[in-house]
TIROMI-596639 format. One record per residue: residue number from 1; x, y, z of N, C-alpha, C in turn. Coordinates in nm, 2 decimals. Example, Ala and Ser with C-alpha at 12.3 -4.5 7.8 and 13.67 -1.06 7.14 Angstrom:
# TIROMI-596639
PT pos nX nY nZ caX caY caZ cX cY cZ
PT 1 1.32 -0.57 0.78 1.23 -0.45 0.78 1.32 -0.33 0.78
PT 2 1.28 -0.22 0.71 1.37 -0.11 0.71 1.29 0.00 0.79
This chain:
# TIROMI-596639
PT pos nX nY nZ caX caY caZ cX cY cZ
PT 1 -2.12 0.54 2.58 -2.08 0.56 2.45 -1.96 0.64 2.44
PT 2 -1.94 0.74 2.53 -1.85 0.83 2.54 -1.68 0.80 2.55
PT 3 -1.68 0.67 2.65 -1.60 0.56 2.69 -1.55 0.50 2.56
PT 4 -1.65 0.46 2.52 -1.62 0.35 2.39 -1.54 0.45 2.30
PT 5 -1.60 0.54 2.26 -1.53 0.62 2.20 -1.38 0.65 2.20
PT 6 -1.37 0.68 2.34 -1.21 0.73 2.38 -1.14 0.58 2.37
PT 7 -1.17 0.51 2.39 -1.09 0.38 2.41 -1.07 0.32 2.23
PT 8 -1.16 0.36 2.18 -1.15 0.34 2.06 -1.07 0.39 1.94
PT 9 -1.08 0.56 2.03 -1.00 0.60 1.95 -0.84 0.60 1.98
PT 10 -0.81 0.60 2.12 -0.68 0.52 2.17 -0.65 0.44 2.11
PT 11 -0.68 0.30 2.06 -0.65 0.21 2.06 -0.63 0.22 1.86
PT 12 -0.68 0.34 1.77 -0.63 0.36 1.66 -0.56 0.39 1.68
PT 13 -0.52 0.58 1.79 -0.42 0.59 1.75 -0.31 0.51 1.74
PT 14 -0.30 0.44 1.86 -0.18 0.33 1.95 -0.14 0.21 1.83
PT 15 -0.23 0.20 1.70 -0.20 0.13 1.62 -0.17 0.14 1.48
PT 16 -0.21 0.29 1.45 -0.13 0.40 1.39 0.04 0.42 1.43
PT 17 0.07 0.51 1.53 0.19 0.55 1.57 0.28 0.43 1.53
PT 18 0.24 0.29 1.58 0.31 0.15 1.56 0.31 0.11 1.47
PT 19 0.26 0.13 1.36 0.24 0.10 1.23 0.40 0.06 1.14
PT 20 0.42 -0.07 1.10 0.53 -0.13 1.07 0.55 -0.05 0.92
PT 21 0.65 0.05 0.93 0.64 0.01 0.75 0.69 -0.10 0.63
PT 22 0.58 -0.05 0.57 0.61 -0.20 0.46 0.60 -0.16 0.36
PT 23 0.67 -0.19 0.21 0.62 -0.12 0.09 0.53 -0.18 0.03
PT 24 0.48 -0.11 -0.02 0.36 -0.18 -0.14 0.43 -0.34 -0.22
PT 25 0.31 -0.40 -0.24 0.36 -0.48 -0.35 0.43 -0.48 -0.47
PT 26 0.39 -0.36 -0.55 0.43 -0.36 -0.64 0.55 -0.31 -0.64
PT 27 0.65 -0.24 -0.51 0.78 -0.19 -0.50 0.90 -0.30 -0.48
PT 28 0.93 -0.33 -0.64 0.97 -0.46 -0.61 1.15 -0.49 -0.53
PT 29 1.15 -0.31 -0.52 1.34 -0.31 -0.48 1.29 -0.22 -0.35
PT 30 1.18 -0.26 -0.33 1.19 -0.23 -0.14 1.22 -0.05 -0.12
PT 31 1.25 0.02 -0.18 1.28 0.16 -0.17 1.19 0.28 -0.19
PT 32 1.06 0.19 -0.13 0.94 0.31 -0.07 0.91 0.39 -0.21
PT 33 0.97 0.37 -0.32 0.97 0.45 -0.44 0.90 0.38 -0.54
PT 34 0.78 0.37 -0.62 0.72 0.30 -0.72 0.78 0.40 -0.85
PT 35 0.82 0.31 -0.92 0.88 0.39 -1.06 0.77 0.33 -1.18
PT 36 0.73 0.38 -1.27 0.65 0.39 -1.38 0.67 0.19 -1.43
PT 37 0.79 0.15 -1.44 0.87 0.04 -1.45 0.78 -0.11 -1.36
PT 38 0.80 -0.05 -1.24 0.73 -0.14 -1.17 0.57 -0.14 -1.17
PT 39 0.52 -0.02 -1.18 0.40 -0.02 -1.19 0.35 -0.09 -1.30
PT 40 0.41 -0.04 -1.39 0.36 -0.15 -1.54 0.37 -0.30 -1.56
PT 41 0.48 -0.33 -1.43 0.47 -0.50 -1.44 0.33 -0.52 -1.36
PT 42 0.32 -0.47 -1.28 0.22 -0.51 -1.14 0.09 -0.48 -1.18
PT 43 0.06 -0.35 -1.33 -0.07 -0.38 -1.38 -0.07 -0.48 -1.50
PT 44 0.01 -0.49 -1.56 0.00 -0.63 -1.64 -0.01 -0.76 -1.58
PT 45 0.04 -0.78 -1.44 -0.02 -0.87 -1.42 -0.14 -0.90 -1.30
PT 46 -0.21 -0.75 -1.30 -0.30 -0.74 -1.27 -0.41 -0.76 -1.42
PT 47 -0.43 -0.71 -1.51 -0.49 -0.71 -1.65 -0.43 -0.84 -1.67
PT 48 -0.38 -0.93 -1.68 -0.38 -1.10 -1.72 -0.36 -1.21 -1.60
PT 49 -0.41 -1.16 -1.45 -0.48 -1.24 -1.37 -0.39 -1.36 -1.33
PT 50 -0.22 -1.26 -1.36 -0.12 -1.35 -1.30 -0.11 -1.31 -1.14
PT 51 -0.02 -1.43 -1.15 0.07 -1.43 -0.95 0.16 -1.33 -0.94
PT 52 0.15 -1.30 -0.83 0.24 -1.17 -0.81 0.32 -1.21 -0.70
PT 53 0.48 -1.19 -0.65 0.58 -1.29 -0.56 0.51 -1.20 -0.44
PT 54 0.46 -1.09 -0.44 0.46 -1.02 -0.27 0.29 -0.99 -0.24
PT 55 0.27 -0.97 -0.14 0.11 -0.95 -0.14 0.03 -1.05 -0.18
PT 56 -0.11 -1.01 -0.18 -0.19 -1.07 -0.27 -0.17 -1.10 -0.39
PT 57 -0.24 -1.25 -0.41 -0.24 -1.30 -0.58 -0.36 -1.37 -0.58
PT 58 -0.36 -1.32 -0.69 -0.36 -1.23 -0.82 -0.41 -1.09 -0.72
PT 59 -0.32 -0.99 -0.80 -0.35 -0.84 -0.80 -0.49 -0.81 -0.76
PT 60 -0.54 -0.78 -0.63 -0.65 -0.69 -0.62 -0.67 -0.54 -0.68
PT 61 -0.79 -0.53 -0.73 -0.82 -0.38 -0.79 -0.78 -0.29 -0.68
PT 62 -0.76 -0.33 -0.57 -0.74 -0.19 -0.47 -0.63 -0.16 -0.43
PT 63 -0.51 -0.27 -0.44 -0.37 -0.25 -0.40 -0.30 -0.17 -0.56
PT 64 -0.41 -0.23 -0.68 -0.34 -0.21 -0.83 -0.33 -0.02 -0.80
PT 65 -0.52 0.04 -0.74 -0.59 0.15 -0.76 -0.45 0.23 -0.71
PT 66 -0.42 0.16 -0.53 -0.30 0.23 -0.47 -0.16 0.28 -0.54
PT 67 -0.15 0.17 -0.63 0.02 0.15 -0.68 0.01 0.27 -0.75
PT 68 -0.08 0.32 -0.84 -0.14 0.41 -0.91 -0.13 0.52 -0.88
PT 69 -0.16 0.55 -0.77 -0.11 0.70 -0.67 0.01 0.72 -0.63
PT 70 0.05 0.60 -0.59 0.21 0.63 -0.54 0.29 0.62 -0.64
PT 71 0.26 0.55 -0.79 0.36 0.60 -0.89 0.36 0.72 -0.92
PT 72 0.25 0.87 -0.89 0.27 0.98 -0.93 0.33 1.06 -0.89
PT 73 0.41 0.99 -0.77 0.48 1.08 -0.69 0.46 1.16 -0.54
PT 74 0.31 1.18 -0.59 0.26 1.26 -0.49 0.26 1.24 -0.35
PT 75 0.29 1.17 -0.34 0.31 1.04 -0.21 0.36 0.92 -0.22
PT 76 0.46 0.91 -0.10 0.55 0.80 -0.09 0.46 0.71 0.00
PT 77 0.50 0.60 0.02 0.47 0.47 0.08 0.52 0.53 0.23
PT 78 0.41 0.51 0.35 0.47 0.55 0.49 0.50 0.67 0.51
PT 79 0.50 0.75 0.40 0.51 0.96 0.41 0.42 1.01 0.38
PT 80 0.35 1.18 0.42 0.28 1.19 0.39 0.35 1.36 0.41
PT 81 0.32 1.38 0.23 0.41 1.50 0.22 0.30 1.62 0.22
């Protein structure tokens, strides 16, 4: 079990550190920055169950829940202040 463990947890870290950045869906000018602007398109057309050009479509509740945090600022996409 001990094994499984280390190898396990290797193999998060090893795919962590490599982790491609990508911005959210809703960052529709690619600049890691969600502005109030974009978020409001990306819950409207999460709340009327349209297509969205990037990610999932229609809007999952959990990418919307994300957009939501990262519009506050508090944290950027790929940083962790």
């Amino acid at each position: 079990m001990k094994k499984f463990l280390l190898v396990f947890s290797m193999l998060l870290i090893f795919q962590i550190s490599f982790a491609e950045d990508v911005p959210h869906p809703a960052d529709t000018n690619k600049d890691f920055k969600l502005t109030t602007a974009e978020f409001n398109a990306y819950n409207t057309a999460w709340l009327k169950k349209q297509s969205w050009p990037e990610g999932p479509s229609p809007v999952p509740m959990d990418y919307l829940t994300r957009a939501g945090f990262l519009v506050t600022g508090l944290s950027r996409l790929g940083e962790i202040k």
